[in-house]
C-alpha positions in Angstrom: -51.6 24.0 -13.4 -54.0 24.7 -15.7 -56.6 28.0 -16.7 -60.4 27.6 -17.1 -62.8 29.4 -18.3 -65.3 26.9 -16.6 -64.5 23.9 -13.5 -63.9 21.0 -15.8 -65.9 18.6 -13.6 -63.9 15.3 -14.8 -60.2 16.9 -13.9 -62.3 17.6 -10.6 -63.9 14.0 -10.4 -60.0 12.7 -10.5 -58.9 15.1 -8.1 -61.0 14.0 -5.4 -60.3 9.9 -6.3 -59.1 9.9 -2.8 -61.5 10.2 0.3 -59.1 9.8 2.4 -57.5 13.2 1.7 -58.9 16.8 2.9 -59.9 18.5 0.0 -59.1 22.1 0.4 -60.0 24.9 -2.1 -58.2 28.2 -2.1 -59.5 31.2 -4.1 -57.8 34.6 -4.4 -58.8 37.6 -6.7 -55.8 37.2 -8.9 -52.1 35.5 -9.2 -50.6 39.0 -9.7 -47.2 39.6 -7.9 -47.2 40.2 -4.6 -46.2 38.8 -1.3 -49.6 37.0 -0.3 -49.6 35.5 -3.8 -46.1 34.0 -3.2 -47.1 32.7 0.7 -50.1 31.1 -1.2 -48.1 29.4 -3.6 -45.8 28.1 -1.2 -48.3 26.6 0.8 -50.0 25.2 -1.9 -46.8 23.7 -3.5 -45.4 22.4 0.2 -49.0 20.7 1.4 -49.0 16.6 2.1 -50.1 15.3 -0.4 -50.6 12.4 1.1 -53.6 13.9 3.4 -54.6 17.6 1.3 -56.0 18.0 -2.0 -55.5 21.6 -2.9 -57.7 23.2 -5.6 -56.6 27.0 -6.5 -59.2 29.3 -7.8 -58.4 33.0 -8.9 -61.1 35.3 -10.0 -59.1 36.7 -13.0 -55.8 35.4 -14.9 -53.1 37.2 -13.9 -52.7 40.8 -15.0 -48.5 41.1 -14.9 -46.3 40.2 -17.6 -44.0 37.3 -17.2 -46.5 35.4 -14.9 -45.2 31.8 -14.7 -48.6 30.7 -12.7 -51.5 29.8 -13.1 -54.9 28.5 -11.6 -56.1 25.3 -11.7 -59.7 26.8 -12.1 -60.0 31.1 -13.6 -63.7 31.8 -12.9 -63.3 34.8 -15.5 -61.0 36.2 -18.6 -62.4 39.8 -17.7 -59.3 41.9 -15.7 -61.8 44.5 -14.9 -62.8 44.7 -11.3 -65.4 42.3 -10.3 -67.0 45.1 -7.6 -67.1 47.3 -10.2 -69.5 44.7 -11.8 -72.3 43.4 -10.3 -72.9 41.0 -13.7 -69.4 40.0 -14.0 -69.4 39.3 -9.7 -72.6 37.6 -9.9 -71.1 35.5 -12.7 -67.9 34.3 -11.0 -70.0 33.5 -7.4 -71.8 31.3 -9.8 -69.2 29.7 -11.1 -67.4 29.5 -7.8 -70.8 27.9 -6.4 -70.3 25.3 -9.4 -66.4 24.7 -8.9 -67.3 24.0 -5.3 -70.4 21.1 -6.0 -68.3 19.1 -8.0 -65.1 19.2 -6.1 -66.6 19.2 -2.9 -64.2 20.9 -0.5 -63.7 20.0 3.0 -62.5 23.5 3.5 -63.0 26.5 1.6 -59.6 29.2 2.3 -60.9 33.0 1.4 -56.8 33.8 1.3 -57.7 37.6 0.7 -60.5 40.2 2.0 -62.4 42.5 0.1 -63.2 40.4 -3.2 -61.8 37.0 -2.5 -63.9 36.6 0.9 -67.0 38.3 -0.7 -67.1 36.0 -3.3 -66.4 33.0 -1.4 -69.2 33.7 1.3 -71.4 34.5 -1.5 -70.8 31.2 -3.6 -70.8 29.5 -0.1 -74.6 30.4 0.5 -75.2 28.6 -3.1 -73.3 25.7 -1.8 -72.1 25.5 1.6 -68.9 23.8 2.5 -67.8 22.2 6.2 -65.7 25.0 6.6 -65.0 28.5 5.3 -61.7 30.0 6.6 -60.8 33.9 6.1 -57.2 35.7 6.0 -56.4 38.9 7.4 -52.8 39.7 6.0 -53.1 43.9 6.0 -54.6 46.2 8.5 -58.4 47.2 7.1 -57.1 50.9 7.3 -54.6 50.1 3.9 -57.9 48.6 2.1 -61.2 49.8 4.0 -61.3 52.8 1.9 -65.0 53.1 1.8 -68.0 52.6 4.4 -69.6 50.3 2.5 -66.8 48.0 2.1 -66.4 47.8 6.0 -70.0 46.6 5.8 -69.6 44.6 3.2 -66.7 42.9 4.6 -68.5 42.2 8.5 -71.4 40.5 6.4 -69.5 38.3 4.9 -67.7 37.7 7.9 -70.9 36.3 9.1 -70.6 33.1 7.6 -66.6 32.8 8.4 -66.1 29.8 10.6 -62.5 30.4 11.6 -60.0 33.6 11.2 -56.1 32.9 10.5 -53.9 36.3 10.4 -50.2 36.7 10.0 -49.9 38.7 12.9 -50.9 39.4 16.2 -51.7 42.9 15.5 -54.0 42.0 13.0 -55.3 39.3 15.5 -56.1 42.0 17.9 -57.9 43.9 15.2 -60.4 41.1 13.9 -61.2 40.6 17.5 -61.6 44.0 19.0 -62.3 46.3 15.7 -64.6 43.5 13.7 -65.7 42.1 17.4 -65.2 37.9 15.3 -65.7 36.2 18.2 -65.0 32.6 16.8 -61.6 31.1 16.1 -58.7 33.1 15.4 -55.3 32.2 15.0 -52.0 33.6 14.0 -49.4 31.6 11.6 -46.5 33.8 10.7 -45.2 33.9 6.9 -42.2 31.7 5.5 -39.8 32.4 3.8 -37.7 30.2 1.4 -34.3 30.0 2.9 -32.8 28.1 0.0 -33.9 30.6 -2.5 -32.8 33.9 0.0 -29.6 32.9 1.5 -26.2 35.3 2.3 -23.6 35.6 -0.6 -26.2 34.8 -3.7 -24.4 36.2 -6.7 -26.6 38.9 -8.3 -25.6 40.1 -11.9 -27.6 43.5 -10.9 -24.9 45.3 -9.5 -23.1 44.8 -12.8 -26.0 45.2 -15.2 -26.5 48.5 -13.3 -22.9 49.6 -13.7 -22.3 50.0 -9.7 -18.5 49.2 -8.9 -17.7 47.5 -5.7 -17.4 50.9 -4.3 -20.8 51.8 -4.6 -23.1 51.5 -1.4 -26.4 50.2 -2.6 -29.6 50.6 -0.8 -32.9 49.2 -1.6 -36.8 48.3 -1.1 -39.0 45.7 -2.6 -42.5 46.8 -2.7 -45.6 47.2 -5.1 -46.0 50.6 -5.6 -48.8 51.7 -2.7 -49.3 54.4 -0.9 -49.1 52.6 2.5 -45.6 51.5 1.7 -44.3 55.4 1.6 -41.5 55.1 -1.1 -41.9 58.6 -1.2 -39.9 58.1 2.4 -37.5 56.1 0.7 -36.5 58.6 -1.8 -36.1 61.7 -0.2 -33.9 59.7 2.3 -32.0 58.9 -0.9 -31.5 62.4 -1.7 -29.6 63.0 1.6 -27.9 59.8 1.6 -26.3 60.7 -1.8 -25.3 64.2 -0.7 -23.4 62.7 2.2 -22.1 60.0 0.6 -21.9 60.8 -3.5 -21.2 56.5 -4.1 -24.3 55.5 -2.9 -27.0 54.1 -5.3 -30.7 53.1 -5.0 -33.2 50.5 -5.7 -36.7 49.9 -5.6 -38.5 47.1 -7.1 -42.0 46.2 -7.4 -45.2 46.5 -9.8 -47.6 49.9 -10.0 -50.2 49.6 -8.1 -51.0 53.2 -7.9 -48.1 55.5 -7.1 -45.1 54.4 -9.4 -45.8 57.6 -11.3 -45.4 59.8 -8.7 -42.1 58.2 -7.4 -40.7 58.7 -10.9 -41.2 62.2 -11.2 -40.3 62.9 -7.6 -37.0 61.3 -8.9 -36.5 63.2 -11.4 -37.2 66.4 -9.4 -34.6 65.3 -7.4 -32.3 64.8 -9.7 -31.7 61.3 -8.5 -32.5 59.7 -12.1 -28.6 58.5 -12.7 -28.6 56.9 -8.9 -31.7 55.9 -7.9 -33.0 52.9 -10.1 -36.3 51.4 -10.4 -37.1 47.8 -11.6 -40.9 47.2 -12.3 -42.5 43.6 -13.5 -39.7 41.3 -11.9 -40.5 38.0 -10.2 -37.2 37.7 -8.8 -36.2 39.9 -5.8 -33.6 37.5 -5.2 -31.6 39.5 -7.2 -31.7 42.5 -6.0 -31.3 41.4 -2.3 -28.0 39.7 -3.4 -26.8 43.1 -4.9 -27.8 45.0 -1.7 -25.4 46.6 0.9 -28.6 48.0 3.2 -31.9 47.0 2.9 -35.3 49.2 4.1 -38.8 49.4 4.4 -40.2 52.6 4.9 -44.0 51.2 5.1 -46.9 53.2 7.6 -48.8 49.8 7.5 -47.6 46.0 7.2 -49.5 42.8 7.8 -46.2 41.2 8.5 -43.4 42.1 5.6 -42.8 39.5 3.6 -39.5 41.2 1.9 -38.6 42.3 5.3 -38.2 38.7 6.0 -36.6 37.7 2.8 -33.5 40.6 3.1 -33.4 38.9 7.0 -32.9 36.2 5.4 -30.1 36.9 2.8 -28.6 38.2 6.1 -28.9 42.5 4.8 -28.8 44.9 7.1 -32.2 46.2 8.1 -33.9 49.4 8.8 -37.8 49.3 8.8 -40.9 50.9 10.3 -42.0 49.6 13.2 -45.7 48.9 12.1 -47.7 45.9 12.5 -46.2 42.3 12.1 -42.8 43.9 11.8 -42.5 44.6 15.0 -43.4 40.5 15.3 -40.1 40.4 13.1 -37.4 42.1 14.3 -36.2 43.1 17.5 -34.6 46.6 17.2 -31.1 46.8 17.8 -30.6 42.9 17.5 -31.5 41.8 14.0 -32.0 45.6 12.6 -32.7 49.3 13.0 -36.3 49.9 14.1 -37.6 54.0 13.1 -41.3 55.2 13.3 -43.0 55.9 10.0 -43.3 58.8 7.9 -39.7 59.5 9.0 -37.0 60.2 6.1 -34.6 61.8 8.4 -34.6 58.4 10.6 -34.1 56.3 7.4 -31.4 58.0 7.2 -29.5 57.9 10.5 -29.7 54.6 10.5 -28.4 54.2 7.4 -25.7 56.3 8.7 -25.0 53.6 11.6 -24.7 51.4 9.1 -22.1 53.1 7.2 -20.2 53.7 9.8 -19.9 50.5 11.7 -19.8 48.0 9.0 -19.3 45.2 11.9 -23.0 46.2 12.9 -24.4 45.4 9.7 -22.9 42.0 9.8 -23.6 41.2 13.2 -27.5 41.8 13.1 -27.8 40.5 9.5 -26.5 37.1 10.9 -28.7 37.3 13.7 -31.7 38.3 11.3 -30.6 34.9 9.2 -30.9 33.1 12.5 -34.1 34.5 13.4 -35.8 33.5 10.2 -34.3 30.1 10.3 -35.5 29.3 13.4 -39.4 31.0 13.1 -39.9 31.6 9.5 -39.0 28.5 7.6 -41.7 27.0 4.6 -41.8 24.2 6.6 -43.1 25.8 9.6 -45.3 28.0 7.9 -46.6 25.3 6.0 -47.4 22.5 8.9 -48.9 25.2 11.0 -51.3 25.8 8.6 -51.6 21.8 8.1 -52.7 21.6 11.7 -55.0 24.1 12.0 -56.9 22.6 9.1 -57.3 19.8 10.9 -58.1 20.6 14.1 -60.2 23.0 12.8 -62.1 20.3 11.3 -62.3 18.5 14.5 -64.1 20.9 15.8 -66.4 22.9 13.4 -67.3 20.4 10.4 -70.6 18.8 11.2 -71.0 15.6 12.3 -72.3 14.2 8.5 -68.8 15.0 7.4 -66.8 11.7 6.9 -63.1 12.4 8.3 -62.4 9.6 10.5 -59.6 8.8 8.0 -58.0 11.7 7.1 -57.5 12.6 11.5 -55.7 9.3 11.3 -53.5 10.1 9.0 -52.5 13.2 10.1 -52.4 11.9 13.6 -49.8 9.5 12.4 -47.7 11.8 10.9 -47.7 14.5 13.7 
């Protein structure tokens, strides 16, 4: 993929060679890590080619070091927040607007709130597209911080044909707390079973001087306040004074608290056990060095890591918020505990530890679950036939797609 500063209309011009093919452009604030980046390269990556033409679109180049991605079209070089600019915002709708006219999308795919969907059903008014699809992948209480970004968000909703969440929960919230009344479906994340599998070899464990004795326990999570490391830690400190071989480790990028979960470490004196691993793009690696794997989250679209320790067949204890509760059923493929609750962390960690047979049995079934629900490939034709019956049903009638419905109608 390539980076531009503006749509390079003859890369575009080739692109779109083919009108047999449903041209679908996705834009996103930024490629930054995180698990709705990763889902959207995924899809991206896994699409037919043979009936979609995708077109990615970020706001901003990525932000993280290490980065291995990019756009095919960067609307800006400026890392500063677009809201925070009306100049810089107005600038990227424009070029968005642009982007659009020349690659003519069938569908336009606002793959996050807040920025991504304002600017989308801005540049949309400029030029409007057959269909604009929104994502609701977090509950609007993690990022609805302010009144006027509740209003800002329902206005652009306005011009949303269609609604896809990763969860029911979040479903039930665009209908009943936004009242959208059109289309709104749910397509659970995927995970790549290939890459998260049982008995990867990790060189963490090593690198980290833990011997074979060591218990490990960790989390994989930017560094918000909704996903309550603070939890994590202080379960950490009673895990360690019951059981003085157990070691920790959290990985993920700052996005606001990573400060504060240092020095809490260090108050706690848990600097020598507790680890933290910051800028990473593979948490394959740490899941392989795992023993027990949690998520002490108060809010969660769905849990993509939750779904990728299933998958390496951990032992799980989570919060039973949002989509997870979609992912796991307690007590089959892991340890359900309500949020905000150290002490539970901890007693089922303690099940764990005790009954290694548990672990193992539930991880296996938490490998079996994902295999069967939460494959790529499922993720990725669900989406693929919601484009197109989505199509079917909202594009107007000018919009030439005879061909593409009989392609995919032949391949379903």
């Amino acid at each position: 993929m390539q980076s531009l500063e503006r749509p390079d209309s003859d890369m575009m011009t080739r692109r779109v060679s083919n009108p047999e093919r449903v041209r679908v452009a996705f834009v996103i604030h930024c490629l930054d890590t995180g698990g709705a980046e990763r889902q959207l390269l995924q899809l991206i990556s896994h699409l037919d080619r043979d009936i979609f033409e995708p077109l990615l679109i970020a706001g901003r180049p990525s932000g993280e070091r290490g980065a291995t991605y990019e756009a095919d079209v960067t609307l800006s070089d400026a890392s500063t927040s677009s809201l925070l600019s009306p100049l810089l915002f107005g600038r990227r709708i424009g070029k968005l607007a642009k982007t659009l006219s020349i690659f003519k999308p069938h569908i336009l795919h606002a793959f996050l709130p807040e920025r991504t969907l304002f600017m989308s059903a801005a540049a949309e008014v400029f030029h409007p597209v057959p269909v604009l699809i929104a994502n609701r992948r977090s509950s609007v209480s993690v990022y609805r911080t302010k009144r006027w970004k509740t209003f800002a968000e329902r206005l652009a909703m306005t011009r949303v044909d269609a609604m896809l969440t990763i969860s029911k929960a979040l479903r039930e919230e665009v209908v009943n707390l936004d009242g959208f009344k059109k289309n709104v479906e749910t397509i659970h994340i995927g995970v790549d079973t290939e890459l998260f599998h049982p008995g990867a070899r990790s060189e963490l464990r090593r690198e980290m001087g833990w011997r074979s004795e060591n218990i490990v326990a960790g989390m994989v999570a930017n560094f918000r306040p909704c996903k309550r490391h603070a939890d994590f830690v202080t379960a950490a400190q009673i895990l360690h004074q019951l059981h003085p071989e157990m070691r920790f480790v959290l990985m993920g990028n700052d996005r606001g608290t990573l400060e504060g979960v240092k020095q809490q470490i260090q108050a706690l004196g848990l600097e020598r056990v507790c680890r933290i691993i910051s800028g990473s793009l593979k948490p394959e690696l740490v899941y392989a060095a795992l023993d027990l794997y949690v998520c002490s989250s108060e809010s969660e679209g769905f849990g993509n890591a939750v779904l990728e320790a299933m998958a390496c067949a951990k032992p799980v204890i989570a919060t039973g918020v949002g989509g997870i509760l979609e992912a796991i059923d307690s007590e089959v493929e892991g340890i359900l505990i309500a949020p905000r609750n150290p002490g539970a962390i901890v007693a089922a960690a303690e099940r764990f530890i005790g009954n290694p047979s548990l672990g193992v049995r539930m991880g296996a079934a938490a490998r079996a679950r994902v295999l069967a629900r939460h494959s790529i490939a499922a993720m990725v034709r669900a989406h693929e036939s919601f484009y197109i019956r989505t199509l079917q049903h909202l594009a107007p009638k000018s919009v030439y797609l005879p061909g593409i419905v009989d392609a995919h109608e032949t391949r379903s």
